[in-house]
Every structure is written in structure tokens, then in C-alpha cells.
C-alpha positions, 0 to 999 in steps of 0.5 A: 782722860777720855772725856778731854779728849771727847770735849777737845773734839766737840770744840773743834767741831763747833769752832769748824761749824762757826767757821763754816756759818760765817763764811755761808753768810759773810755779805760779799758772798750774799751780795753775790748770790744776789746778783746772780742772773734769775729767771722768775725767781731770784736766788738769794731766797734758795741760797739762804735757805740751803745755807741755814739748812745746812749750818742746822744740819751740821749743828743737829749731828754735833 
């Protein structure tokens, strides 16, 4: 019984992580990143970074 229970709760964190990396790279989101006004450097290069660091993070600890 508690392995159901522990594999219920391992789907629902990949389902949310799935959830969570779609809406980092969905395009209108990147096409506003993208935008944003820059300096020297533009922004979707760091964006992008942080979003992929943050799915593998959370990828890591499931």
C-alpha cells in the first residue's frame, strides 16, 4: 500500500514539473523576455539559463 502511495506522489511531482517547464519556455513568454530593454547584454540568454537551471534543479531533487 505505501509504494502506491509513494509512486502517486513521484507522478504528481513530474506532472507539476512538466507543468512548470512548459510554462518557462512557452514562446510568448521568451518573446517577452526577449524584448526586455538591455544594456550591453540581452536577456534571454540569462533567462534561459535560469529556467534550465531551475527545471534541472527541480528534476535533480524528484
Amino acid at each position: 500500500m505505501k509504494n502506491s502511495g509513494t509512486k502517486s506522489r513521484q507522478t504528481e511531482r513530474l506532472m507539476a514539473l512538466v507543468v512548470v517547464a512548459l510554462l518557462l519556455f512557452c514562446p510568448p513568454l521568451i518573446i517577452v523576455v526577449d524584448r526586455l530593454p538591455s544594456f550591453n547584454v540581452g536577456w534571454l540568454p540569462l533567462y534561459l539559463f535560469c529556467a534550465w537551471d531551475t527545471v534541472r534543479i527541480a528534476d535533480y531533487a524528484y
